[in-house]
MIVEX-398477 format. One record per atom (N, C-alpha, C): residue in three letters; chain; x, y, z; atom name; residue number from 1. Coordinates in steps of 0.02 Angstrom, whole numbers. Layout:
REM residues N
   resn   chain       px       py       pz   name   resi
    ALA       A        X        Y        Z     CA    NUM
...
//
This chain:
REM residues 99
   resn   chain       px       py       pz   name   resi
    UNK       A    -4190     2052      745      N      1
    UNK       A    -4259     2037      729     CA      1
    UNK       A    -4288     1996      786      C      1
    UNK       A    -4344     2024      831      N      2
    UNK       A    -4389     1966      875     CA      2
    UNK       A    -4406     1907      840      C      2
    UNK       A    -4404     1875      903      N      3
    UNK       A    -4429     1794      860     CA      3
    UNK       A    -4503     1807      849      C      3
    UNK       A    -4547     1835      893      N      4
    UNK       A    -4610     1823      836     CA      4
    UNK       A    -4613     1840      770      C      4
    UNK       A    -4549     1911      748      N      5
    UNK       A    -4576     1929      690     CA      5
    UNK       A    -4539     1875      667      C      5
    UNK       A    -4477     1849      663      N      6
    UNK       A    -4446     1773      600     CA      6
    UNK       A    -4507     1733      618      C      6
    UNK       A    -4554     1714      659      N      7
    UNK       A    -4603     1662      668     CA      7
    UNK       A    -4649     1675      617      C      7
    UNK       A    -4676     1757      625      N      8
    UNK       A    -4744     1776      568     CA      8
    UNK       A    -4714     1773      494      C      8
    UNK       A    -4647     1784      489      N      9
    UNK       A    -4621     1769      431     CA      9
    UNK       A    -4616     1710      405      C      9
    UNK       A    -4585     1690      440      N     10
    UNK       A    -4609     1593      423     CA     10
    UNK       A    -4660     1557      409      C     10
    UNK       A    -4710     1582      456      N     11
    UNK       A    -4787     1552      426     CA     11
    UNK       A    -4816     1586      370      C     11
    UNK       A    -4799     1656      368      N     12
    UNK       A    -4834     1686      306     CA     12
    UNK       A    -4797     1653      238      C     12
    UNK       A    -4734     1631      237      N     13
    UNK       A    -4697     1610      195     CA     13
    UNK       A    -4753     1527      163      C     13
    UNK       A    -4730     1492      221      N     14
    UNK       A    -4771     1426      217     CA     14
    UNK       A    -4828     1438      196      C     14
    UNK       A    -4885     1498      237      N     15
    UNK       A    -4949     1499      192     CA     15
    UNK       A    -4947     1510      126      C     15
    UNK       A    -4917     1542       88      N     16
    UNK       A    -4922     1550       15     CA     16
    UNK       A    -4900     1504       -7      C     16
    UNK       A    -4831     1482       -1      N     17
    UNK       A    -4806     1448      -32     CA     17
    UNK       A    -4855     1344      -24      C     17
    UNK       A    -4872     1340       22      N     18
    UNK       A    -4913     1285       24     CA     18
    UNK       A    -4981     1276       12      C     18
    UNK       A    -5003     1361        3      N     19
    UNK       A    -5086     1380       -2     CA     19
    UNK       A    -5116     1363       54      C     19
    UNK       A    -5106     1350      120      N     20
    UNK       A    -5135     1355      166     CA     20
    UNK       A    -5126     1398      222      C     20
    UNK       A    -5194     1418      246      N     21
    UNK       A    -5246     1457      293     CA     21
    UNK       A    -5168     1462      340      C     21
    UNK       A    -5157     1528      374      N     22
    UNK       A    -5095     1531      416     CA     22
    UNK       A    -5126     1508      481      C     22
    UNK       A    -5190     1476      505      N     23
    UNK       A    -5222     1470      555     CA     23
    UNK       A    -5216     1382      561      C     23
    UNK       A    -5188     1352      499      N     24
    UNK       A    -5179     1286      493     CA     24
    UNK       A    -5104     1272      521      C     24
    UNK       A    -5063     1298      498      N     25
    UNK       A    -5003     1292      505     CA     25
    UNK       A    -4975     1313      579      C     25
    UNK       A    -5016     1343      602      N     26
    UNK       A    -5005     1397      668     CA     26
    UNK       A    -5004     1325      707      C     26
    UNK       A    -5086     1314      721      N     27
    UNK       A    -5119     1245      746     CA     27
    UNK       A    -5068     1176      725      C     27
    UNK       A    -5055     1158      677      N     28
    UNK       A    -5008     1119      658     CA     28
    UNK       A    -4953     1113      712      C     28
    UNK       A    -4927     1172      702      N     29
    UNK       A    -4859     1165      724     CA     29
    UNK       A    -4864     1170      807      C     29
    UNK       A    -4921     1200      824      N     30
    UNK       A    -4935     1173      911     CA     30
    UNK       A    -4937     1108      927      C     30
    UNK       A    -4987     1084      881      N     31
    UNK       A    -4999     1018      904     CA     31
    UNK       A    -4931      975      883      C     31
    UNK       A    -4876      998      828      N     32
    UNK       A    -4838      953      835     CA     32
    UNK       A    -4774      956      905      C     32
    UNK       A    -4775     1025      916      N     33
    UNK       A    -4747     1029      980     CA     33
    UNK       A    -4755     1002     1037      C     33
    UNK       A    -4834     1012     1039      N     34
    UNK       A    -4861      965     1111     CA     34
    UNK       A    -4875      901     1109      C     34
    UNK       A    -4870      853     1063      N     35
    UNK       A    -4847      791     1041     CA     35
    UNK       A    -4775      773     1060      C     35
    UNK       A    -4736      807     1040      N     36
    UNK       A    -4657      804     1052     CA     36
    UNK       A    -4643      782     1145      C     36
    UNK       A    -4683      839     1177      N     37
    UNK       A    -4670      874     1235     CA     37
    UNK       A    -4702      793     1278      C     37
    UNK       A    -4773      780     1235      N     38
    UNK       A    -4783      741     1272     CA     38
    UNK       A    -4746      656     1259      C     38
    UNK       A    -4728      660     1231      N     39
    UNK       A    -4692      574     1203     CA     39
    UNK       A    -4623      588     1238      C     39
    UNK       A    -4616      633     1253      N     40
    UNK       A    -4527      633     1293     CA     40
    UNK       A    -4580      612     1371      C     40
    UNK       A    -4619      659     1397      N     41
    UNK       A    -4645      656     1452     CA     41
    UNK       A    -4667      583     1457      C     41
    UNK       A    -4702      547     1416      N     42
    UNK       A    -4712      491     1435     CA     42
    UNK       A    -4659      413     1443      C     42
    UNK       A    -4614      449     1419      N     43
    UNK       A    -4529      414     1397     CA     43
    UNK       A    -4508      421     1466      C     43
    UNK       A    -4508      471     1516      N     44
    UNK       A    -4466      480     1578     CA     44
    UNK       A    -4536      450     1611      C     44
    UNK       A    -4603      447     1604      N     45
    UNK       A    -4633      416     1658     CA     45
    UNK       A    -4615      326     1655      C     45
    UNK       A    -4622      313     1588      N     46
    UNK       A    -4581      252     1584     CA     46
    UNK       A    -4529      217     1606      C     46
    UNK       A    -4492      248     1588      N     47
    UNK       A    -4415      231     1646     CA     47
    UNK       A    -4415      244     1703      C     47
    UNK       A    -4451      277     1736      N     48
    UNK       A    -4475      288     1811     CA     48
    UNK       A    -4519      216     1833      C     48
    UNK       A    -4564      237     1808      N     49
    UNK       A    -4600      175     1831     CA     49
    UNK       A    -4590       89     1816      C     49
    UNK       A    -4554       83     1755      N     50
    UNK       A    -4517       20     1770     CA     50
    UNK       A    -4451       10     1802      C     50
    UNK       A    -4420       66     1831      N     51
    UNK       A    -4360       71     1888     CA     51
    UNK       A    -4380       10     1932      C     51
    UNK       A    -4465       41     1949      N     52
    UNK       A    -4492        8     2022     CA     52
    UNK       A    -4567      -26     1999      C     52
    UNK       A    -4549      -60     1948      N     53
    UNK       A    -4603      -96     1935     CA     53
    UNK       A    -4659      -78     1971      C     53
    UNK       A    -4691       -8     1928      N     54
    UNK       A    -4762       23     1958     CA     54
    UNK       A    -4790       66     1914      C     54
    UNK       A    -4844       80     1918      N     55
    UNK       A    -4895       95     1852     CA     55
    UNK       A    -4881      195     1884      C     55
    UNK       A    -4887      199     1921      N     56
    UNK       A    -4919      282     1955     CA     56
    UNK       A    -4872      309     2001      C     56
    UNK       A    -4896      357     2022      N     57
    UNK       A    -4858      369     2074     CA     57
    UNK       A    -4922      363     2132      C     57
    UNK       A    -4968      335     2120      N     58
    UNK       A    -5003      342     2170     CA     58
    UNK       A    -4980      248     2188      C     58
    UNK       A    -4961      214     2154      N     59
    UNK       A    -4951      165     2165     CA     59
    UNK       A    -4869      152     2209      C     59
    UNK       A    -4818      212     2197      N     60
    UNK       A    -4761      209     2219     CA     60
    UNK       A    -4782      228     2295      C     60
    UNK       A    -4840      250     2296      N     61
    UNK       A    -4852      304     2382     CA     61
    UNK       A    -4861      241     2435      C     61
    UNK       A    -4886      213     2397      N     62
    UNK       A    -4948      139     2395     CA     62
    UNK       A    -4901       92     2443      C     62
    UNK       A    -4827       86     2393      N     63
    UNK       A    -4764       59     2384     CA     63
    UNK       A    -4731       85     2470      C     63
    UNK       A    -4724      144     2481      N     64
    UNK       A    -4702      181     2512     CA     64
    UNK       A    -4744      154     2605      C     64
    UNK       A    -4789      165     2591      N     65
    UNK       A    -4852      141     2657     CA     65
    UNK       A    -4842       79     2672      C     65
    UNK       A    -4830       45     2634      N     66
    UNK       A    -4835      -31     2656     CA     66
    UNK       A    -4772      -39     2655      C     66
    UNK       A    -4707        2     2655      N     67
    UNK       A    -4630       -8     2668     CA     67
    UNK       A    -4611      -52     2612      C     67
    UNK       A    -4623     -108     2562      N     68
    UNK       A    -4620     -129     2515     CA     68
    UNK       A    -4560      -79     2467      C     68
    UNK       A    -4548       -3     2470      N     69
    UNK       A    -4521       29     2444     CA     69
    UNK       A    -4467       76     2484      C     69
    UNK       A    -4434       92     2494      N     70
    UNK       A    -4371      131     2551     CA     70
    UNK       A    -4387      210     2502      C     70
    UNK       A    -4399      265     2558      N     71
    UNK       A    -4393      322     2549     CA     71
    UNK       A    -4314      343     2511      C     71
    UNK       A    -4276      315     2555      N     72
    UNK       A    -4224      333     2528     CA     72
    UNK       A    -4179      306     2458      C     72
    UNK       A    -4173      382     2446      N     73
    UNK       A    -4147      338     2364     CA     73
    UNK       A    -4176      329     2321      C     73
    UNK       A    -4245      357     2317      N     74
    UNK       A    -4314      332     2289     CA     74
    UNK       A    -4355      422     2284      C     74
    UNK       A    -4359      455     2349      N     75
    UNK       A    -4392      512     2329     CA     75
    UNK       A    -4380      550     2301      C     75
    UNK       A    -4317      559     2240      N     76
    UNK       A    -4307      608     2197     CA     76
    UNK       A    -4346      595     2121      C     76
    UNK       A    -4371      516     2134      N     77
    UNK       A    -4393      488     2076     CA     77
    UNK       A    -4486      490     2093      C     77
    UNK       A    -4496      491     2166      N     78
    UNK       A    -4556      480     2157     CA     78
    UNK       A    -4574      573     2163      C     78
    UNK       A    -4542      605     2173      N     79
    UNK       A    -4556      683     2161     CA     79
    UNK       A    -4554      688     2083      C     79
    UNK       A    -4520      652     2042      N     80
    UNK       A    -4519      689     1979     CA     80
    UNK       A    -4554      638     1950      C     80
    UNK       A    -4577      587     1979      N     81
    UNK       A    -4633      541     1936     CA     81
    UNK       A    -4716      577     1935      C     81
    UNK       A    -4721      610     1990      N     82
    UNK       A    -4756      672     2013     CA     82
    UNK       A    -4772      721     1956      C     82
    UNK       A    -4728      756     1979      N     83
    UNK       A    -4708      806     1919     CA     83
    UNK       A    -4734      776     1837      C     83
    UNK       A    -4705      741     1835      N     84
    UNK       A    -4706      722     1752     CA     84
    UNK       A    -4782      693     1725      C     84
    UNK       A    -4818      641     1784      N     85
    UNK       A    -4897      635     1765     CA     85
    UNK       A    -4944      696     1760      C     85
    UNK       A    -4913      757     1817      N     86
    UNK       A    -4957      819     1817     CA     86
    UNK       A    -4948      832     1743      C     86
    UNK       A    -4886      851     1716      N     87
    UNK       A    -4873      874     1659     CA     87
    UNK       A    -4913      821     1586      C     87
    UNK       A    -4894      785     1602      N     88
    UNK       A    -4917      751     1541     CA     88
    UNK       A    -5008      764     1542      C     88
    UNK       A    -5039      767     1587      N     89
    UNK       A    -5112      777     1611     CA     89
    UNK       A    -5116      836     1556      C     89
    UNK       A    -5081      869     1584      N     90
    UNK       A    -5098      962     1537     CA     90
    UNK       A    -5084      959     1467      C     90
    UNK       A    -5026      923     1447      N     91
    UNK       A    -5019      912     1381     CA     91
    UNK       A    -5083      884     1349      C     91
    UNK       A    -5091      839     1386      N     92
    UNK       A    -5152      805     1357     CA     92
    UNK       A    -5208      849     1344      C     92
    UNK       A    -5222      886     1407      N     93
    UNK       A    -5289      932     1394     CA     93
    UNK       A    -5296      992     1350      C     93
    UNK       A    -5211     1018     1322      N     94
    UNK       A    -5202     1033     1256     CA     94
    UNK       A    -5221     1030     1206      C     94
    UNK       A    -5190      970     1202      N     95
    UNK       A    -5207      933     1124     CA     95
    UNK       A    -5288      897     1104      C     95
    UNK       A    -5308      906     1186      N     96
    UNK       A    -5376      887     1177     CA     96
    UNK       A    -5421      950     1160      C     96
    UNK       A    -5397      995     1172      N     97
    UNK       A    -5409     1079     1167     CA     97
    UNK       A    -5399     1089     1092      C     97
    UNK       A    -5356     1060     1041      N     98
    UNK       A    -5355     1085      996     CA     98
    UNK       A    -5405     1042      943      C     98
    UNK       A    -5437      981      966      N     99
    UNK       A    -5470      951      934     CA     99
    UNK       A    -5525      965      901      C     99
//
């Protein structure tokens, strides 16, 4: 069986059985996903940025220019501190999407 069809099965199940709209539950369960996605994402920007006591990564670059911070040993974190604000950005504009 494809997972969409156990998926449409599942929500059609939940719609009857809870009496609600399968367009609620659909939405529901996005937004509880992209909630998830984003509270882990903001969990690794956390531990990143109190590694090196710094708010951004624009603040680690900041860090970086004024030598205050050593490239080395450091740019695997400020690449994925990178990474992880882009991401959390989109999550956000998600969930702001589903509002």
């Amino acid at each position: 069986m494809a997972v969409a069809s156990k998926a449409e099965k599942v929500i059609s199940v939940l719609a009857e059985k809870l009496n609600l709209p399968r367009e609620n539950i659909v939405e529901q369960g996005i937004r509880a996903f992209l909630e998830k996605h984003l509270r882990a994402t903001k969990a690794e920007i956390f531990h990143i940025t109190g590694k090196y006591g710094i708010k951004s990564v624009e603040e680690m670059e900041a860090r970086y220019a004024t030598g205050t911070l050593e490239e080395k040993g450091t740019w695997e974190d400020f690449q994925r501190l990178d990474h992880l604000e882009y991401k959390k950005e989109q999550l956000e504009k998600l969930l702001g999407e589903l509002k």
